[in-house]
mmCIF file of the N, C-alpha and C atoms, coordinates in Angstrom:
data_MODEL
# 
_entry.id   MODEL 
# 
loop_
_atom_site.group_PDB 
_atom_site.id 
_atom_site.type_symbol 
_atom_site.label_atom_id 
_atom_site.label_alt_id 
_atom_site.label_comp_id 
_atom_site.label_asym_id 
_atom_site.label_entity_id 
_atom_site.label_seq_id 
_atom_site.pdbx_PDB_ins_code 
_atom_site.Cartn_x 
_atom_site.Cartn_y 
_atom_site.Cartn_z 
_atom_site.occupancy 
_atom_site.B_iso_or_equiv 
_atom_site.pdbx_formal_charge 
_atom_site.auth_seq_id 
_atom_site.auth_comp_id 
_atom_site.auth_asym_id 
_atom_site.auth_atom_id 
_atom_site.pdbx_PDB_model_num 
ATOM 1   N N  . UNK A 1 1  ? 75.402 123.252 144.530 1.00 0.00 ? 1  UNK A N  1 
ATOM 2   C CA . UNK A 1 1  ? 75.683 124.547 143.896 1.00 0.00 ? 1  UNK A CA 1 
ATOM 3   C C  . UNK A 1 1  ? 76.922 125.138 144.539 1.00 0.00 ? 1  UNK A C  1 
ATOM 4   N N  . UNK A 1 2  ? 77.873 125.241 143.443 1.00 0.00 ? 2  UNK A N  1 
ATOM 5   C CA . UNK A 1 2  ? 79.296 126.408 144.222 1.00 0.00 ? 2  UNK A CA 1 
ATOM 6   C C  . UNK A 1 2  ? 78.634 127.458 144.962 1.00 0.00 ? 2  UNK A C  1 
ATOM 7   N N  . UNK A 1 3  ? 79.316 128.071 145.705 1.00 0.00 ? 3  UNK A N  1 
ATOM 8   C CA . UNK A 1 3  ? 79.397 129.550 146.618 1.00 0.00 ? 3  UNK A CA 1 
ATOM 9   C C  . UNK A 1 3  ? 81.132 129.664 146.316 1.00 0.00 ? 3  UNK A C  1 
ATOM 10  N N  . UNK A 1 4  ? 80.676 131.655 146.740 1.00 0.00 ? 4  UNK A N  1 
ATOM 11  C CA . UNK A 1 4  ? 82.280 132.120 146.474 1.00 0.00 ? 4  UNK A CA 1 
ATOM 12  C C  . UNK A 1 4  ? 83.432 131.333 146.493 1.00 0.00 ? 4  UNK A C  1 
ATOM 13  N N  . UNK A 1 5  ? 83.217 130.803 147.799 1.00 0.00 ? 5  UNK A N  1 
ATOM 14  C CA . UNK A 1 5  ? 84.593 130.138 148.198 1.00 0.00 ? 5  UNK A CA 1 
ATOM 15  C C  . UNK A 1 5  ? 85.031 128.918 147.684 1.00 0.00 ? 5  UNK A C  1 
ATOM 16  N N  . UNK A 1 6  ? 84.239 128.503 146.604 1.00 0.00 ? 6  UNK A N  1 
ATOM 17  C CA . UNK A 1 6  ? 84.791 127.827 145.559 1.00 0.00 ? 6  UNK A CA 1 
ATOM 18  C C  . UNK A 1 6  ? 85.632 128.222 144.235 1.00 0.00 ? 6  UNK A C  1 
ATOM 19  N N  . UNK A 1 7  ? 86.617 127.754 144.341 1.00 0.00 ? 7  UNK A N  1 
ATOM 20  C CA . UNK A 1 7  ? 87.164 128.620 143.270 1.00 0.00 ? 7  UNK A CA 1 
ATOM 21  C C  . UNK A 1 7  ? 87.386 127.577 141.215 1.00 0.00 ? 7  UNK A C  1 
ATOM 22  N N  . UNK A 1 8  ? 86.439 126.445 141.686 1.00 0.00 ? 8  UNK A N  1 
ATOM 23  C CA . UNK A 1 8  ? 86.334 125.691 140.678 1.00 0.00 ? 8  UNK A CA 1 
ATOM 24  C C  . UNK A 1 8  ? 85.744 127.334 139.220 1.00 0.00 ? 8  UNK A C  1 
ATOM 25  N N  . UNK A 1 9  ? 86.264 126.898 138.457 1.00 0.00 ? 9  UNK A N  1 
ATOM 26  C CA . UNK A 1 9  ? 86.533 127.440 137.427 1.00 0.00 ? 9  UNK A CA 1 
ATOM 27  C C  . UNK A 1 9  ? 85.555 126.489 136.530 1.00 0.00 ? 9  UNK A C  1 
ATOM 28  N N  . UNK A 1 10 ? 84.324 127.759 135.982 1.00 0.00 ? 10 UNK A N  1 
ATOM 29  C CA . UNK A 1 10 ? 83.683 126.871 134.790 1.00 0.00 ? 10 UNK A CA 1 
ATOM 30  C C  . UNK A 1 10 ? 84.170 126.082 133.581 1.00 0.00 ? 10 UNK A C  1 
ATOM 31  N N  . UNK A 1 11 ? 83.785 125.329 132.512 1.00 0.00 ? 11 UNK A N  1 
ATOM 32  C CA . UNK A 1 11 ? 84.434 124.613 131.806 1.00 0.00 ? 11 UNK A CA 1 
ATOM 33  C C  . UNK A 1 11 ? 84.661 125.294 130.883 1.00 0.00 ? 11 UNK A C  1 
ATOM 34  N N  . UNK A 1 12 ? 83.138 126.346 130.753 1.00 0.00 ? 12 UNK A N  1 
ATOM 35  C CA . UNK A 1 12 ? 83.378 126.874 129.748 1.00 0.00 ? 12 UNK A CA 1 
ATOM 36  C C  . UNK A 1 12 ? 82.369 128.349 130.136 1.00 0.00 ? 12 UNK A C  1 
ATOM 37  N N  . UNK A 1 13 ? 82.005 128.936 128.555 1.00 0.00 ? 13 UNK A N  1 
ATOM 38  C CA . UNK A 1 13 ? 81.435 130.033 128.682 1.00 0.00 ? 13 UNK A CA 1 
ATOM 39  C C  . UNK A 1 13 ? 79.862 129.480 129.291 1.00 0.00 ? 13 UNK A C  1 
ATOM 40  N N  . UNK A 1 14 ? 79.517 129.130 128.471 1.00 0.00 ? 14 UNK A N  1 
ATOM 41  C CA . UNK A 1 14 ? 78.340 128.721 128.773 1.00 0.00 ? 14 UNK A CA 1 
ATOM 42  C C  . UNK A 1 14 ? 77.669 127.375 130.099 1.00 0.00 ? 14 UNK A C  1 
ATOM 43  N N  . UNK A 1 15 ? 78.438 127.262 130.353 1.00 0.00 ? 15 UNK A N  1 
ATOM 44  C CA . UNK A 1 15 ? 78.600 126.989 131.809 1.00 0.00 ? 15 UNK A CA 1 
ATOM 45  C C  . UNK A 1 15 ? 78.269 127.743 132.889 1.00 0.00 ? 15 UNK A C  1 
ATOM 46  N N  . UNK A 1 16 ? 79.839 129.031 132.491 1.00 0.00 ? 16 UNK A N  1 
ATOM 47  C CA . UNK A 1 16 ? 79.686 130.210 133.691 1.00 0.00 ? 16 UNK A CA 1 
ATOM 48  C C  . UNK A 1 16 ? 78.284 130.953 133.285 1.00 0.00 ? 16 UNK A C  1 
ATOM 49  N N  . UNK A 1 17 ? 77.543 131.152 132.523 1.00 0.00 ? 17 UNK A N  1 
ATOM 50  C CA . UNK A 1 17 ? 76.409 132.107 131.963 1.00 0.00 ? 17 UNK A CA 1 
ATOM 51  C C  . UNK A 1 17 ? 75.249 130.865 132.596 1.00 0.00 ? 17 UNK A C  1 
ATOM 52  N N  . UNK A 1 18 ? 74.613 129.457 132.566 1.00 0.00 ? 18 UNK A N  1 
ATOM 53  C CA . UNK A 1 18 ? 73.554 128.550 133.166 1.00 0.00 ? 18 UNK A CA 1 
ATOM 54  C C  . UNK A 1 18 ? 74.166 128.750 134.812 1.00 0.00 ? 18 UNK A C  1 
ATOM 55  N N  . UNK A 1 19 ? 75.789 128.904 135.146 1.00 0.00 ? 19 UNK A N  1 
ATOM 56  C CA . UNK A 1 19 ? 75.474 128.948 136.343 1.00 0.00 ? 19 UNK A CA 1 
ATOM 57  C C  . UNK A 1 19 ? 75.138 130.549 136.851 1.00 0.00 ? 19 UNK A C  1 
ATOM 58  N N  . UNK A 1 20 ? 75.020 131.769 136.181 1.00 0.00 ? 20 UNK A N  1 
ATOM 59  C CA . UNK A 1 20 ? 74.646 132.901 136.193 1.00 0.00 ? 20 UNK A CA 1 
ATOM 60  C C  . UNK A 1 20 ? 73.322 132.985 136.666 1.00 0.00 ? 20 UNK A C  1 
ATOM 61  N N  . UNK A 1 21 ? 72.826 132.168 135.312 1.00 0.00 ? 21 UNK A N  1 
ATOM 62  C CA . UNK A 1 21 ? 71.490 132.652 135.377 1.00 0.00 ? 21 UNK A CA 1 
ATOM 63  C C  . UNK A 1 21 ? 70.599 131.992 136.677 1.00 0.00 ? 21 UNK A C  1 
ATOM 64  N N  . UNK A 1 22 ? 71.171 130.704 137.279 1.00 0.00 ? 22 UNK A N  1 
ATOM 65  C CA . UNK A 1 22 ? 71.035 129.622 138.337 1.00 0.00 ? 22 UNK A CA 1 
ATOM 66  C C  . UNK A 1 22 ? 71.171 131.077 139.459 1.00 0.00 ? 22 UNK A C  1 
ATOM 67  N N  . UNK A 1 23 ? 71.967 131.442 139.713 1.00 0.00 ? 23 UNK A N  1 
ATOM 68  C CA . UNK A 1 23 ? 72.091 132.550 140.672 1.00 0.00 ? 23 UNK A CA 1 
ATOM 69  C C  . UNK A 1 23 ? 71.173 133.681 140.853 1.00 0.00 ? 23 UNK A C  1 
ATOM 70  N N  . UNK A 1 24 ? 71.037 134.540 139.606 1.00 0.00 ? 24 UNK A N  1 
ATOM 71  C CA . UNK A 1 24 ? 70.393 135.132 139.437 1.00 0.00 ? 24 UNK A CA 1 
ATOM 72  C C  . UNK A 1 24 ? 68.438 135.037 139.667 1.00 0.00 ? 24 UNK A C  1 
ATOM 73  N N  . UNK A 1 25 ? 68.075 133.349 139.644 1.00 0.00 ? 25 UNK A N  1 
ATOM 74  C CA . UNK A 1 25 ? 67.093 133.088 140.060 1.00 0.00 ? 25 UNK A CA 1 
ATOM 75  C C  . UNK A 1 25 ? 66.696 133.082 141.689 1.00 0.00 ? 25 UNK A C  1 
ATOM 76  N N  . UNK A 1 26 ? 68.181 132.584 142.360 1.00 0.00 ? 26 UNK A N  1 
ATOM 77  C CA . UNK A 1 26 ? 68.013 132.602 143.743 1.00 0.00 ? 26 UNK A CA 1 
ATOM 78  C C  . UNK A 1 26 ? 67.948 134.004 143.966 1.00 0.00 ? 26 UNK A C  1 
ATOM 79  N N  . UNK A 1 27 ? 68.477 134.950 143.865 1.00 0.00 ? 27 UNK A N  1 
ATOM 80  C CA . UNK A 1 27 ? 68.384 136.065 143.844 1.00 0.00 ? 27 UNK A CA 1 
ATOM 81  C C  . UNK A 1 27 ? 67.209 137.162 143.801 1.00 0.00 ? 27 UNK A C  1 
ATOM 82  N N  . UNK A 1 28 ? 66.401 136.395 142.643 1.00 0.00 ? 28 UNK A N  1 
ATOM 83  C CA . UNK A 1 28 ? 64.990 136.965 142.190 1.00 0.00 ? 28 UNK A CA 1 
ATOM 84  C C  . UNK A 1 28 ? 63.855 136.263 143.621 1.00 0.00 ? 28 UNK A C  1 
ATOM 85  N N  . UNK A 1 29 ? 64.378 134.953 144.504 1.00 0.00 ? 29 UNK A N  1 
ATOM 86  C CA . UNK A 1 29 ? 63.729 134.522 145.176 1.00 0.00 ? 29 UNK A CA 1 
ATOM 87  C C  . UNK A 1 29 ? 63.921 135.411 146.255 1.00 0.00 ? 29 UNK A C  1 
ATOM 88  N N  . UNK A 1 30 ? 62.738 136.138 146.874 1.00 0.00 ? 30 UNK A N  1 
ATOM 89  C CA . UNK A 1 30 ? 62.589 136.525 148.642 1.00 0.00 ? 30 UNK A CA 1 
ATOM 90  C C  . UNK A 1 30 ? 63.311 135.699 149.637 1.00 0.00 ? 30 UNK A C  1 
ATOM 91  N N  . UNK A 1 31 ? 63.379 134.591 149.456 1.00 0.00 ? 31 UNK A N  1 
ATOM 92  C CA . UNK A 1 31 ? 63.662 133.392 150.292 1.00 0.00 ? 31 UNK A CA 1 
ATOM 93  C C  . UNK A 1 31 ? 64.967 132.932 150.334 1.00 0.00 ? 31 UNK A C  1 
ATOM 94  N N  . UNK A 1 32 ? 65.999 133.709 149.870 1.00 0.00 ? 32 UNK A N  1 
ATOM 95  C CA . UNK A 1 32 ? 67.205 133.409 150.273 1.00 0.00 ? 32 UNK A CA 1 
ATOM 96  C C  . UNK A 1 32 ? 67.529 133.780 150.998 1.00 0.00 ? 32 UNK A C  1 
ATOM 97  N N  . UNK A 1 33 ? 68.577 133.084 151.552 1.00 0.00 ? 33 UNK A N  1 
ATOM 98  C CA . UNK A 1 33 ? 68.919 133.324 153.073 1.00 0.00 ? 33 UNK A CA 1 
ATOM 99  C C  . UNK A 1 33 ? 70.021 134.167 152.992 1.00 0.00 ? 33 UNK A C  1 
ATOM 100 N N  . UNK A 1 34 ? 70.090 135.359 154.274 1.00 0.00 ? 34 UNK A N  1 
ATOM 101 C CA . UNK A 1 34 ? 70.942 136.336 153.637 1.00 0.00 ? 34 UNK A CA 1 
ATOM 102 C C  . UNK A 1 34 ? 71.974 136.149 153.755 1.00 0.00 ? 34 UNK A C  1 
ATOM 103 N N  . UNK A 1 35 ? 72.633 134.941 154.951 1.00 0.00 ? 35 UNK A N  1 
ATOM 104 C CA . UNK A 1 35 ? 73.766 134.528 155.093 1.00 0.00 ? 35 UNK A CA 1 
ATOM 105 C C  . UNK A 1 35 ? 74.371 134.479 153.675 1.00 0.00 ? 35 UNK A C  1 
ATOM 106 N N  . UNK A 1 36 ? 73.632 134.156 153.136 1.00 0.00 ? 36 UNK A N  1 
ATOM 107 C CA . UNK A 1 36 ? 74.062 133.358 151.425 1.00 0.00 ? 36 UNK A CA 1 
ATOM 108 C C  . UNK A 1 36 ? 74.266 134.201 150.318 1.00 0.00 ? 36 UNK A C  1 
ATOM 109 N N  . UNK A 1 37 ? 73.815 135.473 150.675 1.00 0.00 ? 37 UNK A N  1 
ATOM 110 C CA . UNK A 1 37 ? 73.197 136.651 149.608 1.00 0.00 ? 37 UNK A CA 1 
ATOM 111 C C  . UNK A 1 37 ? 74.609 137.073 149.253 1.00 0.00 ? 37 UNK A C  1 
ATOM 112 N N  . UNK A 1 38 ? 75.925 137.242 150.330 1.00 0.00 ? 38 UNK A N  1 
ATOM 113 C CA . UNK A 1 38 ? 77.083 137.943 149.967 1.00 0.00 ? 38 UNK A CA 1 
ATOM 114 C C  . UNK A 1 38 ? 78.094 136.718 148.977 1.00 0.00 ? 38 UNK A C  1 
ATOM 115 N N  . UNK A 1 39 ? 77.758 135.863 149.753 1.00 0.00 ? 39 UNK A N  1 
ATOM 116 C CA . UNK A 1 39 ? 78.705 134.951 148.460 1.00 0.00 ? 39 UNK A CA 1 
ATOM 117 C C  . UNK A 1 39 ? 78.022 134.255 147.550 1.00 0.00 ? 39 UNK A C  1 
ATOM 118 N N  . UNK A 1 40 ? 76.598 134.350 147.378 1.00 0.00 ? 40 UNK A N  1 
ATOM 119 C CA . UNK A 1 40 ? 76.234 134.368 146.019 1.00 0.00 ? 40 UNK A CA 1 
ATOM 120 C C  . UNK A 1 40 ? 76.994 135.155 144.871 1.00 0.00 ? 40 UNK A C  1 
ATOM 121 N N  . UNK A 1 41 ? 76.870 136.664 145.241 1.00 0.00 ? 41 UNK A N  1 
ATOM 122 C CA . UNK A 1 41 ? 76.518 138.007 144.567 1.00 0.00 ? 41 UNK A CA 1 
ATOM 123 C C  . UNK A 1 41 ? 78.433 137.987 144.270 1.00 0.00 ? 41 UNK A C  1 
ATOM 124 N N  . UNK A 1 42 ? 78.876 137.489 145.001 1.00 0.00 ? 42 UNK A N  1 
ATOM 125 C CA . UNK A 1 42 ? 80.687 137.023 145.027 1.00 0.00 ? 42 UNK A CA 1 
ATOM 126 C C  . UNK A 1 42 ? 80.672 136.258 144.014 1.00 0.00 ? 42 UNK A C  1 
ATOM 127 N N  . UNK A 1 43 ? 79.926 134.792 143.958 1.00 0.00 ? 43 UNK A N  1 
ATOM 128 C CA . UNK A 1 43 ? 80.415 133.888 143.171 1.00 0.00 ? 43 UNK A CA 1 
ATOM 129 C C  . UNK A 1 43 ? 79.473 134.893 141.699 1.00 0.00 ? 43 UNK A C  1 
ATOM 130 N N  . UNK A 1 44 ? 78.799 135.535 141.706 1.00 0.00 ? 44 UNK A N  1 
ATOM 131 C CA . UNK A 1 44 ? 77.879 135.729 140.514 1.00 0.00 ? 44 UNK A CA 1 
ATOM 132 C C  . UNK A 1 44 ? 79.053 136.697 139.800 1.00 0.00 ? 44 UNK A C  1 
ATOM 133 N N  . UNK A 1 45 ? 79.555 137.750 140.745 1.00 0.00 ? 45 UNK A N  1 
ATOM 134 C CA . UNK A 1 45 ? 80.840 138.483 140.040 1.00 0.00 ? 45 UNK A CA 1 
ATOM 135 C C  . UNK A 1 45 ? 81.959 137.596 139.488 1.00 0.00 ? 45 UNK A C  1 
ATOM 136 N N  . UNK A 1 46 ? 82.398 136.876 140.195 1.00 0.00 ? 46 UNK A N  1 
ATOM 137 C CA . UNK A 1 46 ? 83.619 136.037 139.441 1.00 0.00 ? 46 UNK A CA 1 
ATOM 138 C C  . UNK A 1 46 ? 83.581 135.369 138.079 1.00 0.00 ? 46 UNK A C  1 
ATOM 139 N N  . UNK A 1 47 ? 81.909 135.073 137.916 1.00 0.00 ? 47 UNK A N  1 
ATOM 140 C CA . UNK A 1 47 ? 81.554 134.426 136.554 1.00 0.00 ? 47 UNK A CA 1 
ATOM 141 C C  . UNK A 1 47 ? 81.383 135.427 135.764 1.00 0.00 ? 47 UNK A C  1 
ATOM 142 N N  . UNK A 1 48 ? 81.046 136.777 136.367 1.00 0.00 ? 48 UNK A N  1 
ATOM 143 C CA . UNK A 1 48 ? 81.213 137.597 135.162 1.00 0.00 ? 48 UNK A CA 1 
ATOM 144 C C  . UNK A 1 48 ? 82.073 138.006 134.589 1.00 0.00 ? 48 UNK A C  1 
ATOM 145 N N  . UNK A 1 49 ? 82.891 138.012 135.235 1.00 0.00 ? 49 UNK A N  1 
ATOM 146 C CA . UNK A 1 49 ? 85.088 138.649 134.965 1.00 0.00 ? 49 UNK A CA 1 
ATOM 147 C C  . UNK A 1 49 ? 85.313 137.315 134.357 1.00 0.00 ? 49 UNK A C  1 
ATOM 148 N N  . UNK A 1 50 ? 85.037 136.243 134.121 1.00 0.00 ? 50 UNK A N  1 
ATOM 149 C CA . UNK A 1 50 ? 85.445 134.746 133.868 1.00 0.00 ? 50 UNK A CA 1 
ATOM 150 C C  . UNK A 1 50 ? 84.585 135.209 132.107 1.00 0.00 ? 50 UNK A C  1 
ATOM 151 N N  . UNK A 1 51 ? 83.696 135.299 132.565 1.00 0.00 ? 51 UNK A N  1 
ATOM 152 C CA . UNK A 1 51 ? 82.848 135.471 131.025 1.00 0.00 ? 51 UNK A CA 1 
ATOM 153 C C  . UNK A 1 51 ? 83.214 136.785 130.477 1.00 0.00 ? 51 UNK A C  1 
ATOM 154 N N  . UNK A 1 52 ? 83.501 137.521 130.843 1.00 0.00 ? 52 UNK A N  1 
ATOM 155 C CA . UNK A 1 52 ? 83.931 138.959 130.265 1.00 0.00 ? 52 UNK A CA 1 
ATOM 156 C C  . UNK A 1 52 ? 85.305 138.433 129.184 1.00 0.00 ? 52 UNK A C  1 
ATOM 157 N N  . UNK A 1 53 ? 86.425 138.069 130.591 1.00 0.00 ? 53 UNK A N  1 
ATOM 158 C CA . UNK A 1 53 ? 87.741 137.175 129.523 1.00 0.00 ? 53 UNK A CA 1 
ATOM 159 C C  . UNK A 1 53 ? 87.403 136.289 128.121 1.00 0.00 ? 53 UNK A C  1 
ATOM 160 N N  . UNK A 1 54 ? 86.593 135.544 128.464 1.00 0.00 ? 54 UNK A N  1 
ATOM 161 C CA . UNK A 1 54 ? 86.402 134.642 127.472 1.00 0.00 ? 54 UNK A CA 1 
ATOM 162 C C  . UNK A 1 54 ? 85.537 135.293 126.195 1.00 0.00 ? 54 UNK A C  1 
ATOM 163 N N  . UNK A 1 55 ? 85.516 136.828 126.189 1.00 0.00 ? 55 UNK A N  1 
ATOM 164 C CA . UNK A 1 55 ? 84.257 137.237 125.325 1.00 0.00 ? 55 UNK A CA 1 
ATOM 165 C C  . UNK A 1 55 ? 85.782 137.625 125.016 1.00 0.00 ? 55 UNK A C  1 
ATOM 166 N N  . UNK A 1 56 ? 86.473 138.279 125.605 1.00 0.00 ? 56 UNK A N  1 
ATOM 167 C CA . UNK A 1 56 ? 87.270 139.154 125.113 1.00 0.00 ? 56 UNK A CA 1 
ATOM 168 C C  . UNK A 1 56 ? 88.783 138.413 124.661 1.00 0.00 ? 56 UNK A C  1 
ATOM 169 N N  . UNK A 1 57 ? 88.425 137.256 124.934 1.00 0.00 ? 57 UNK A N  1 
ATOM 170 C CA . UNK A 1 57 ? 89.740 136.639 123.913 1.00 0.00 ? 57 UNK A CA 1 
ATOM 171 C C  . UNK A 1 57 ? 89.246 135.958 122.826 1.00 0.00 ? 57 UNK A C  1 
ATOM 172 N N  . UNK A 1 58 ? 88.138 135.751 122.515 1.00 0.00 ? 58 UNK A N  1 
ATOM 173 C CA . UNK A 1 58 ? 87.147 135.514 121.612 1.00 0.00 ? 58 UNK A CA 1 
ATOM 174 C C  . UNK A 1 58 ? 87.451 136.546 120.574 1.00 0.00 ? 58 UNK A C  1 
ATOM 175 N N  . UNK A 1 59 ? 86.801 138.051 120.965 1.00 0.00 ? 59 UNK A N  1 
ATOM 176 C CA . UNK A 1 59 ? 87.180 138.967 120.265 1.00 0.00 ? 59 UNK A CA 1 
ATOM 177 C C  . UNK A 1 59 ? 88.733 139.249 119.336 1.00 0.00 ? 59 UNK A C  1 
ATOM 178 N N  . UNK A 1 60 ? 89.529 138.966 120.197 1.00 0.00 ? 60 UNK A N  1 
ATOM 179 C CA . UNK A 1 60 ? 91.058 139.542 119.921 1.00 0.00 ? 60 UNK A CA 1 
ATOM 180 C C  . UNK A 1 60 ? 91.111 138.152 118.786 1.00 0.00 ? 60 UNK A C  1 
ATOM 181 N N  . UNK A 1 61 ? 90.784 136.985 118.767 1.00 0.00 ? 61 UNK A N  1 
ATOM 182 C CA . UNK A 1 61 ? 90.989 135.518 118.187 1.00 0.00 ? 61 UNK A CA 1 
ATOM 183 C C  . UNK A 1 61 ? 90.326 136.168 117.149 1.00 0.00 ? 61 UNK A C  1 
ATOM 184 N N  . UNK A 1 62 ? 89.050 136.545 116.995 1.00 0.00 ? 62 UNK A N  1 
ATOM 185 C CA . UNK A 1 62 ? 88.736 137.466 115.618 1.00 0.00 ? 62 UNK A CA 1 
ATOM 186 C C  . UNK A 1 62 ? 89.278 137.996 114.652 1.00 0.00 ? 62 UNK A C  1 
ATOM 187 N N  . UNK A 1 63 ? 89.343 138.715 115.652 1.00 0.00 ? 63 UNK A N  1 
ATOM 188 C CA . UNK A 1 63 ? 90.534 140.562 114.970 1.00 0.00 ? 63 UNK A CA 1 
ATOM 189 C C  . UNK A 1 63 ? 91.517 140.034 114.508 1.00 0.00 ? 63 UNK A C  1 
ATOM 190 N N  . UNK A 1 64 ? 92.838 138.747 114.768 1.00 0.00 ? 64 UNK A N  1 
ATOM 191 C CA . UNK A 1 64 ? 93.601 138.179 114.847 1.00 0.00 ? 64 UNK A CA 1 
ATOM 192 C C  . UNK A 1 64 ? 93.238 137.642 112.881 1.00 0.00 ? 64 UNK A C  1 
ATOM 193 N N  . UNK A 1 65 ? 92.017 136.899 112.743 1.00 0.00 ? 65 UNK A N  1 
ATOM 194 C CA . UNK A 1 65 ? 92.006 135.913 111.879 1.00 0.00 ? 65 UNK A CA 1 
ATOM 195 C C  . UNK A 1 65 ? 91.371 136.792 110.601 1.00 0.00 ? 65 UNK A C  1 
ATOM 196 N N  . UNK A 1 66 ? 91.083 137.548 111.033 1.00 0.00 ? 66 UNK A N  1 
ATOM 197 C CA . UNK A 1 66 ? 89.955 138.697 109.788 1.00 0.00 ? 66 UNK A CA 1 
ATOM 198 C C  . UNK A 1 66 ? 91.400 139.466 109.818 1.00 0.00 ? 66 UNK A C  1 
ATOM 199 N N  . UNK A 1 67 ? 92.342 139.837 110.604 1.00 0.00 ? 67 UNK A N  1 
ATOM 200 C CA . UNK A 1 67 ? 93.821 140.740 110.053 1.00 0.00 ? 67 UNK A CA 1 
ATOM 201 C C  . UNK A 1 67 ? 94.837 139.831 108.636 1.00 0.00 ? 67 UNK A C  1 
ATOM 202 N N  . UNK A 1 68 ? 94.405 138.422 109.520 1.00 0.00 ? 68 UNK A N  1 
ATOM 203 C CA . UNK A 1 68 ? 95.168 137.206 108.726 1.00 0.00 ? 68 UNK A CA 1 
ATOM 204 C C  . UNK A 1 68 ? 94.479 136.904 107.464 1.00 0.00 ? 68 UNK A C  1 
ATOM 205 N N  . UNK A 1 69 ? 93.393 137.475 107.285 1.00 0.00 ? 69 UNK A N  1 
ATOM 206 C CA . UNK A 1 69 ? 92.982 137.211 105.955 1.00 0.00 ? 69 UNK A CA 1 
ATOM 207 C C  . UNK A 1 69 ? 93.078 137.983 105.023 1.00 0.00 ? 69 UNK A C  1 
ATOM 208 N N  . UNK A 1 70 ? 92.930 139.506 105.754 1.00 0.00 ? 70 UNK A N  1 
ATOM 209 C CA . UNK A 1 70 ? 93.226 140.612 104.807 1.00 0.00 ? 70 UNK A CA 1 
ATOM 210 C C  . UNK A 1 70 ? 94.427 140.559 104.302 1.00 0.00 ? 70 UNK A C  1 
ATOM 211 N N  . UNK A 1 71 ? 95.663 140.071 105.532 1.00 0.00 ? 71 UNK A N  1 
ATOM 212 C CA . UNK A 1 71 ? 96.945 140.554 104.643 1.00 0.00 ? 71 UNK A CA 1 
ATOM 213 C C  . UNK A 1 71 ? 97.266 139.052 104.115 1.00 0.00 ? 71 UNK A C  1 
ATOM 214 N N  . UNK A 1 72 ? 96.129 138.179 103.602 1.00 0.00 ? 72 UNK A N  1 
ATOM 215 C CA . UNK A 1 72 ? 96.333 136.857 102.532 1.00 0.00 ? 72 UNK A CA 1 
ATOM 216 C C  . UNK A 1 72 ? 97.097 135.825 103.337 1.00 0.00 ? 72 UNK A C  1 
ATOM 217 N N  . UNK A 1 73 ? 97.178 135.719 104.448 1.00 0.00 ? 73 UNK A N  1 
ATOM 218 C CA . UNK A 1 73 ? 97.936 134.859 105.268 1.00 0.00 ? 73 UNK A CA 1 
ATOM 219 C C  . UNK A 1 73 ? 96.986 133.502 105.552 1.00 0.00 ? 73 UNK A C  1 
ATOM 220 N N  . UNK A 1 74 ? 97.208 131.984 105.768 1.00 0.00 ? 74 UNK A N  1 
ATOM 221 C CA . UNK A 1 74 ? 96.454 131.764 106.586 1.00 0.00 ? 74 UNK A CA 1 
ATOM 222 C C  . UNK A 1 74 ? 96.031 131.124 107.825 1.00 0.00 ? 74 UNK A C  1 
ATOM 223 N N  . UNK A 1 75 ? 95.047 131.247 107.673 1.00 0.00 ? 75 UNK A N  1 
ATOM 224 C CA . UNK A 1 75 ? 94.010 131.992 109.363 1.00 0.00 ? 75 UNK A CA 1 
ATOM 225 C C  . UNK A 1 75 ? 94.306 130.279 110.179 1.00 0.00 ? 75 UNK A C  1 
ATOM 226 N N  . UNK A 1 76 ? 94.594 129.862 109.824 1.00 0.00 ? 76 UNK A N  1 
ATOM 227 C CA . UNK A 1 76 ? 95.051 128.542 110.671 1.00 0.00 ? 76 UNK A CA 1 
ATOM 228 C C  . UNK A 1 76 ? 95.848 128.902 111.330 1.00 0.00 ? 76 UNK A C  1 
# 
């Protein structure tokens, strides 16, 4: 399992979101060690700014192709 100080970059969205939720379980566990707790909660932020981007160029790729259709252009 990455920690913060990995800076490998998921492949994709859904990648960064299974390795989220992977975190989020250690997290829910008593039994993590707290050494581990700060660059978990590190690596768990970076996937969210990683997944936030990818929602949000998703979005704009939208807006982009629904503009391109209205003004009869096309969306290719």
């Amino acid at each position: 399992m990455p920690d913060a100080t990995d800076a490998t970059e998921p492949a994709g969205y859904a990648d960064a979101l299974a390795e989220l939720e992977s975190i989020l379980v250690e997290l829910d566990d008593d039994t993590l060690d707290v050494d581990r707790l700060a660059d978990r909660v590190a690596r768990a932020a970076a996937l969210i700014a990683f997944c936030r981007a990818r929602i949000e160029g998703a979005r704009m790729e939208v807006e982009r192709i629904v503009t391109d259709l209205e003004d009869g252009a096309d969306p290719a």
